[in-house]
C-alpha positions as CSV (number, residue, x, y, z in Angstrom):
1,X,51.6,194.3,110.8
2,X,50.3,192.7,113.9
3,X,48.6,190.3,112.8
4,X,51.7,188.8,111.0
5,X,53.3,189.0,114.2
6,X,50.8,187.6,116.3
7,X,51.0,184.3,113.7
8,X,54.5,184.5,113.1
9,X,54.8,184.3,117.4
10,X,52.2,181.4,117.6
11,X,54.0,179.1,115.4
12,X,57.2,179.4,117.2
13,X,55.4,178.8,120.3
14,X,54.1,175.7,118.7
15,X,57.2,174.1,117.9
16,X,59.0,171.6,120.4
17,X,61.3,172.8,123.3
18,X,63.5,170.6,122.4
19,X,64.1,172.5,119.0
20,X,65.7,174.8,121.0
21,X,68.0,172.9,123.9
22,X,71.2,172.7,124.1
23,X,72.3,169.1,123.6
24,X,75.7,167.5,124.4
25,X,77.5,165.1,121.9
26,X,80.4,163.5,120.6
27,X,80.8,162.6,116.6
28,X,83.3,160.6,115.2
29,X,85.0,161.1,111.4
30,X,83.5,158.1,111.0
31,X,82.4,155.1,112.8
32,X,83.4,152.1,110.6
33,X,87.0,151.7,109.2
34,X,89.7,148.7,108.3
35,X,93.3,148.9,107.1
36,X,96.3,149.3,109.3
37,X,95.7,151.8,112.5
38,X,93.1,154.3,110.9
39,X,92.7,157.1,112.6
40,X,89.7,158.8,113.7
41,X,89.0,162.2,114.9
42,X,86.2,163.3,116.8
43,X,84.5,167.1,118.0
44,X,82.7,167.2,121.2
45,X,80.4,170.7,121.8
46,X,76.9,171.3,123.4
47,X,75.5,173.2,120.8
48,X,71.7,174.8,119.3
49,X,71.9,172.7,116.1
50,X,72.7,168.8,115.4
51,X,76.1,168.4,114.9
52,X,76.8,172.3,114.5
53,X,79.4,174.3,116.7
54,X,77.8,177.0,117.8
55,X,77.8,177.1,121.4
56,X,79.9,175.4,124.1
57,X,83.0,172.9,123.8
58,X,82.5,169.9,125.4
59,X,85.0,169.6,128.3
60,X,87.2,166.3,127.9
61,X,88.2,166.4,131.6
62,X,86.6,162.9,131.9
63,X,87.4,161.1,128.4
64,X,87.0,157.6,128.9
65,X,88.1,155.2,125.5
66,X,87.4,151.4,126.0
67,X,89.6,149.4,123.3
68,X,88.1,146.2,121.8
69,X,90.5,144.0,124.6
70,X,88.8,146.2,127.8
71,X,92.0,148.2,128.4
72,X,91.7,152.0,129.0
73,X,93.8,154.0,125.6
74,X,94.5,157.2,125.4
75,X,93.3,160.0,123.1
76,X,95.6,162.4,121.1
77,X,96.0,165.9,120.0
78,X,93.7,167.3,122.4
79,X,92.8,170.7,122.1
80,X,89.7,172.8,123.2
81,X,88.0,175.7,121.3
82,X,85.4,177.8,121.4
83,X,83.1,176.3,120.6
84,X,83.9,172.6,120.3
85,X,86.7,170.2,121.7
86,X,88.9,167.7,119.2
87,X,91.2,164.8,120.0
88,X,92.5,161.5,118.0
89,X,92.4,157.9,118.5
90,X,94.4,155.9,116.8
91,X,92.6,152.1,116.3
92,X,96.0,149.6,116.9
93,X,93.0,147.3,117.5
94,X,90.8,145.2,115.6
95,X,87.2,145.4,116.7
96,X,85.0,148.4,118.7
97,X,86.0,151.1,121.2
98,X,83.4,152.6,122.9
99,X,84.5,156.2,123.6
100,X,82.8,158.5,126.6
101,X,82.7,161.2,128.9
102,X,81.5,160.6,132.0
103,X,80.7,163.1,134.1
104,X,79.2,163.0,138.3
105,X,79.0,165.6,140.5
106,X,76.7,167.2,143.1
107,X,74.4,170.7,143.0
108,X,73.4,172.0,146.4
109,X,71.5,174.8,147.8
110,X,70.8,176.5,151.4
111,X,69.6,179.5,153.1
112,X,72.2,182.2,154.9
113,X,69.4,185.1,156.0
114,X,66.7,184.5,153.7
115,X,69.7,184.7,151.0
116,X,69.4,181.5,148.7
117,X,73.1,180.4,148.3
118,X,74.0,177.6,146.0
119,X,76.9,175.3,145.1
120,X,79.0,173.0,142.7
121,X,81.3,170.3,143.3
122,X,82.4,166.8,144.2
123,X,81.2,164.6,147.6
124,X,84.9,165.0,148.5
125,X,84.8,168.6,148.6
126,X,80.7,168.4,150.2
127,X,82.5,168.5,153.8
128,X,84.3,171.9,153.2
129,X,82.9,173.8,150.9
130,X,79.4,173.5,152.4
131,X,78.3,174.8,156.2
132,X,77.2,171.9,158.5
133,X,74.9,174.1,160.3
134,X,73.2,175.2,157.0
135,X,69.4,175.9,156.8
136,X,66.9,174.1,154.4
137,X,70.0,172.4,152.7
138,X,69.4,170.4,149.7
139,X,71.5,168.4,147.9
140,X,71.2,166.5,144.7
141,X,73.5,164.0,142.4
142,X,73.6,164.5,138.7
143,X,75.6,161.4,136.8
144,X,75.6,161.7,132.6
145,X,77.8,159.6,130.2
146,X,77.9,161.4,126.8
147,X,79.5,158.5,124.2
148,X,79.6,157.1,120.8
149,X,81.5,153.5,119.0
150,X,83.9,153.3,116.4
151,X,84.9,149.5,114.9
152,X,88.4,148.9,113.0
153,X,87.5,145.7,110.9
154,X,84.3,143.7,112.1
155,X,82.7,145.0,115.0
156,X,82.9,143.1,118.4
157,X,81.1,142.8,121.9
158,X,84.5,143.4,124.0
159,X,84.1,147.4,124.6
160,X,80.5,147.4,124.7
161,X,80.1,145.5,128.5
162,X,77.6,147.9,130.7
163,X,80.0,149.1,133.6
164,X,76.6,148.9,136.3
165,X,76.8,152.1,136.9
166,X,74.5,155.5,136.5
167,X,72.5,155.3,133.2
168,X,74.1,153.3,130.3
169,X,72.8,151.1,127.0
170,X,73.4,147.8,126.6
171,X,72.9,147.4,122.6
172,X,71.6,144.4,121.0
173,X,72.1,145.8,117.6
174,X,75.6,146.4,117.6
175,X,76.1,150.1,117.4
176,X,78.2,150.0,114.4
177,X,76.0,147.7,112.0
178,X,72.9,150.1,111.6
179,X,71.2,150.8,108.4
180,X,68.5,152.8,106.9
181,X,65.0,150.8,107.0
182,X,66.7,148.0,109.2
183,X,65.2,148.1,113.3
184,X,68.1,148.7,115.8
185,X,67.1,147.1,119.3
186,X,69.2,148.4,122.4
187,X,68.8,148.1,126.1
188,X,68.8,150.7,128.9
189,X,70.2,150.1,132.7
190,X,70.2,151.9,135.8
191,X,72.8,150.3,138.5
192,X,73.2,147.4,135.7
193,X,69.7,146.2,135.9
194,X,66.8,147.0,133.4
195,X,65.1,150.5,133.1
196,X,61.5,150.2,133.0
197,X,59.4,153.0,131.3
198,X,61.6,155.6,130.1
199,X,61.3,157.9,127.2
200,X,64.6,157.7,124.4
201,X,64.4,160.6,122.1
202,X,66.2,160.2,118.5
203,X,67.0,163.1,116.5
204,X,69.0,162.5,113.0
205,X,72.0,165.1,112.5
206,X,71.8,168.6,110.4
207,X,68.9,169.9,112.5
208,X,70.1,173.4,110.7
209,X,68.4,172.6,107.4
210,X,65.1,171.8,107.9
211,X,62.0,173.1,110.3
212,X,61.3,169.9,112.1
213,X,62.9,167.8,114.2
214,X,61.2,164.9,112.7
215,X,62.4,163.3,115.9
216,X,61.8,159.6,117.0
217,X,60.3,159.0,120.6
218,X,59.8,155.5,122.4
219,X,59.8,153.8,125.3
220,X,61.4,151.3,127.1
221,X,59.8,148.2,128.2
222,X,59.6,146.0,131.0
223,X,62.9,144.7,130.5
224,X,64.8,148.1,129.2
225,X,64.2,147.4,125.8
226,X,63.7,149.6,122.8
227,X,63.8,149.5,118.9
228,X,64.1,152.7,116.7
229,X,63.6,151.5,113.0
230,X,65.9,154.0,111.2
231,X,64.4,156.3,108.7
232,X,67.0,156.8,106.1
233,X,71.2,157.3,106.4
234,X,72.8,159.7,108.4
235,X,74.3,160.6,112.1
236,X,71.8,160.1,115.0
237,X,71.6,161.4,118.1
238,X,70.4,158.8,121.4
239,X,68.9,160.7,124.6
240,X,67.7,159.3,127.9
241,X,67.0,161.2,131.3
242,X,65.6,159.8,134.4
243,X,65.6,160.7,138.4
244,X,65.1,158.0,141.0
245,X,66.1,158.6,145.1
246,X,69.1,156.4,144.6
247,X,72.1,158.1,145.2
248,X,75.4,157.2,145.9
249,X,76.3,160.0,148.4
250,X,74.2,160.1,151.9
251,X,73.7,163.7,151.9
252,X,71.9,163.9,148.8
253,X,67.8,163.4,148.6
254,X,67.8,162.7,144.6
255,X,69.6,161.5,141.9
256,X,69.3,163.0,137.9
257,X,70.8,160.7,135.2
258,X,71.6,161.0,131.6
259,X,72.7,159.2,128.2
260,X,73.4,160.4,125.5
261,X,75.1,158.9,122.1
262,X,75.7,159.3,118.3
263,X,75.0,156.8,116.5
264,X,76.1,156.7,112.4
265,X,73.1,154.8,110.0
266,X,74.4,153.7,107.0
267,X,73.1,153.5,103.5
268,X,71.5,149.7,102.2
């Protein structure tokens, strides 16, 4: 009997953290529609499995919905669950929405008698809710923008305009015209200006059913550019993490970014 557990414990230490993670995302119905006003619904969860509830909702505190004309639109039929969060959009527009939730905030720690104490919260609330006098403190900005495109008729550029701020994609390959065995080609900015170097990690949907991730890794080149040649049909989900010293408060020493989007492949 030990023996088989011995083995059976080896090969899950073999398999990739990232297996396990929680990862963040928002999925549409569907991504590509026409006819008068579809509708689209979407979940939103952090969750073990790709695109599987089983975890966390995703809070909507900080939905953001770009319509094809740049104006901000407003999602309906809210509601949050256990373990995942729904809304509505309605598309009274023809061309592509880019829907997000953006999310900043800062993490802080310090020392009160040897005692580690840490905190949560916004750089408005910084001033009160942490001691001036306090020892060894350390303060750090986190920025992520969770988001995914949806097109009523033929896809457009108007929604899709980087905002120059935190980490974002520029796409070069519209979002919403990606097919199995064609090469998408995207671009990553930090601030609105090219990110250099960094690892994108690709994972197609339904993680539940099969034993490997059978995920897709590149990197970014000297002008923020990557290509991900899609493997077959099927809902894909886009991550990018970085740190830099850059932040936007004065108080904090670092800065962690994120991106994360789905992305729908469709069948030649």
């Amino acid at each position: 009997m030990i023996r088989p557990l011995i083995l059976s414990l080896t090969l899950l230490l073999a398999l990739p953290l990232s297996l396990f993670a929680h990862k963040m995302w928002l999925r549409p119905s569907q991504t590509v529609l026409s006819g008068a006003d579809p509708w689209v619904t979407f979940d939103g969860a952090i969750s073990n499995d790709l695109f599987y509830f089983n975890h966390h909702p995703l809070r909507l505190d900080n939905l953001t919905i770009t319509a094809p004309d740049g104006s901000q639109v407003e999602a309906e039929n809210q509601a949050i669950g256990k373990y995942r969060s729904v809304f509505d959009l309605q598309l009274k527009q023809q061309g592509t929405y880019r829907v997000a939730v953006v999310n900043s905030g800062l993490m802080g720690s310090w020392e009160v008698n040897g005692e580690r104490k840490r905190w949560r919260g916004t750089a408005e609330s910084l001033a009160t809710e942490v001691p001036a006098d306090a020892q060894n403190l350390q303060i750090s900005e986190r920025a992520g923008r969770v988001e995914t495109f949806v097109t009523n008729g033929a896809p457009d550029e108007g929604a899709l305009k980087p905002t120059g701020k935190g980490l974002e994609m520029e796409p070069i390959t519209h979002p919403n015209d990606l097919y199995a065995g064609e090469e998408g080609r995207f671009r990553l900015l930090i601030d609105g200006k090219p990110a250099a170097g960094l690892e994108v990690e690709v994972i197609r949907g339904a993680t539940r059913y099969r034993d490997t991730l059978n995920d897709i890794q590149v990197k970014t080149d000297e002008n923020g550019e990557f290509a991900i040649e899609w493997p077959e049909a099927g809902m894909y989900w886009l991550e990018a993490t970085t740190r830099d010293e850059k932040s936007t408060v004065s108080k904090a020493s670092s800065r962690s970014l994120s991106y994360i989007a789905t992305l729908e492949v469709l069948p030649q």
